[in-house]
C-alpha positions in Angstrom: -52.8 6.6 -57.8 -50.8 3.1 -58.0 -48.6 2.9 -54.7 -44.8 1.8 -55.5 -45.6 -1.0 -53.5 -47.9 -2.4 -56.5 -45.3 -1.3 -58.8 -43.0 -3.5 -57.2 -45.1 -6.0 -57.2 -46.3 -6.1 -61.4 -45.2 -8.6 -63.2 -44.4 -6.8 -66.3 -42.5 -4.3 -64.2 -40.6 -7.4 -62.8 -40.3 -9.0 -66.0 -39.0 -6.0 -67.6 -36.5 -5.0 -64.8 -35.1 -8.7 -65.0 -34.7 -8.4 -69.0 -32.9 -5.3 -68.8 -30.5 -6.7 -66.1 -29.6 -9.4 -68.6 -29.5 -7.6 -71.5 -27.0 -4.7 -70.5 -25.3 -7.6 -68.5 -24.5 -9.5 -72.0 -24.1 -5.9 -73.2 -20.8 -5.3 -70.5 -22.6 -2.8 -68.7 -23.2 -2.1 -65.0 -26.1 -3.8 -63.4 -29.4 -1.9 -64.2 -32.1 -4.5 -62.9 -34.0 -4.8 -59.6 -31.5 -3.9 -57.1 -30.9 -0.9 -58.9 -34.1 0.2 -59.1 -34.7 -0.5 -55.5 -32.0 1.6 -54.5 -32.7 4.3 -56.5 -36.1 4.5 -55.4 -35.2 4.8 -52.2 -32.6 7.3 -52.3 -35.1 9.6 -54.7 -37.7 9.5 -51.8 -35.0 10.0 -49.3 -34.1 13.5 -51.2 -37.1 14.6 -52.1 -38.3 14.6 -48.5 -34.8 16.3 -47.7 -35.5 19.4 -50.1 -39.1 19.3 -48.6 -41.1 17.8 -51.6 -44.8 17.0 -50.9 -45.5 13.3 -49.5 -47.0 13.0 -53.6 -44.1 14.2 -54.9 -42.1 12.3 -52.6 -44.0 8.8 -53.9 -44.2 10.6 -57.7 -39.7 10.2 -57.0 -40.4 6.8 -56.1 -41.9 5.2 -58.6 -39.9 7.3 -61.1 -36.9 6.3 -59.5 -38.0 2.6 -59.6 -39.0 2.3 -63.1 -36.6 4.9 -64.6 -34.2 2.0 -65.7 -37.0 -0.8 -67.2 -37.0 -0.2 -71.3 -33.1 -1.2 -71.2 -34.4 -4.4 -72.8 -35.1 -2.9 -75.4 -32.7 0.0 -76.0 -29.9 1.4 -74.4 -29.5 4.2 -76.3 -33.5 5.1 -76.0 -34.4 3.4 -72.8 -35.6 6.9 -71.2 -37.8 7.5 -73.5 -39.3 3.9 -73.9 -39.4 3.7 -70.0 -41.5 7.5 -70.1 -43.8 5.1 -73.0 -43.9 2.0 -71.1 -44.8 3.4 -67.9 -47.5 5.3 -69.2 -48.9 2.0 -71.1 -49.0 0.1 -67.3 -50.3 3.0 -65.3 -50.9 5.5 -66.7 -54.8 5.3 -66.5 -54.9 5.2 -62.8 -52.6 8.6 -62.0 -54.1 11.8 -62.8 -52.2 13.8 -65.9 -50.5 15.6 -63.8 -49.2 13.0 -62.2 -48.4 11.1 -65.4 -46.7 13.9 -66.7 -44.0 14.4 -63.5 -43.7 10.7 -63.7 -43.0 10.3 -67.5 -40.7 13.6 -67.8 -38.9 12.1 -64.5 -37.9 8.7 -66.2 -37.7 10.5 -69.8 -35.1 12.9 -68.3 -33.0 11.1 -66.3 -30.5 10.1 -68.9 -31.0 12.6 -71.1 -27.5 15.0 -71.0 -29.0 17.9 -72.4 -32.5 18.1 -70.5 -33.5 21.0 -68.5 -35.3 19.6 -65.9 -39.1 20.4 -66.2 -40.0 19.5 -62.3 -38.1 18.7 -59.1 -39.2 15.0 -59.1 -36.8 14.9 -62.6 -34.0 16.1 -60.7 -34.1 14.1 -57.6 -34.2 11.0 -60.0 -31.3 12.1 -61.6 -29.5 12.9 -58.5 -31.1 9.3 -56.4 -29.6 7.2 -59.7 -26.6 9.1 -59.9 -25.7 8.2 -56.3 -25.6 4.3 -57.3 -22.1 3.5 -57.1 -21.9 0.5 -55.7 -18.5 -1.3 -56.2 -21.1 -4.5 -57.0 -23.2 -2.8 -59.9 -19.7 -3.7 -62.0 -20.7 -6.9 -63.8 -17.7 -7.7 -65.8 -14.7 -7.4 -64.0 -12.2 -8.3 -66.9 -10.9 -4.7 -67.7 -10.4 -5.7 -71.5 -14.3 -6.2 -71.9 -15.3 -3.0 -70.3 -16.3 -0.3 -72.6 -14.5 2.4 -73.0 
């Protein structure tokens, strides 16, 4: 298994994270790049240890958490799904399926309104990127470009 530390650290990952900050930011949307994705990550380890998640699961939230957001670039409307598909084209040869699967259904669910959540490591990431309401995610502070 990759440890969210190495996730961090891959350049495509930080590439893509970067990318998709810019691109929602030309876009008028909130800030979904690195700083997001850090905090997120933390606060979906943070729950799932407070429900009582497994130390696997518990990393499994992280790196969901963390990467959940990094196909913006490509699509907004899509990114979930592109994420689940991008993820699985880094990593996914070094988790087991199982893993793959928690992690993939994790970043495919989170913004998807009509998902039933298929594992707990979905809903924490829902819930850990959820929580992100920092007053600074709001890029554009001209109430005329925000969109409605």
């Amino acid at each position: 298994m990759v440890s969210l530390d190495e996730i961090k650290k891959n350049s495509y990952v930080r590439e893509f994270l970067k990318a998709s900050r810019e691109t929602l930011k030309l876009r008028n949307y909130t800030d979904h790049g690195p700083e997001h994705a850090e905090i997120v990550s933390n606060e979906a380890i943070r729950i799932a240890k407070s429900i009582g998640l497994s130390k696997e699961n518990q990393q499994l939230a992280g790196i969901a958490g963390y990467l959940h957001d990094s196909a913006n670039f490509l699509s907004r409307t899509y990114h979930n799904y592109f994420g689940a598909l991008l993820f699985f084209q880094l990593f996914g040869s070094r988790f087991t399926p199982e893993q793959d699967e928690i992690i993939m259904q994790a970043i495919a669910q989170h913004d998807d309104v009509l998902a039933r959540y298929c594992n707990p490591v979905s809903a924490v990431v829902v819930l850990a990127d959820k929580s992100d309401v920092r007053r600074k995610r709001v890029i554009v502070k001209d109430m005329h470009l925000i969109k409605n």
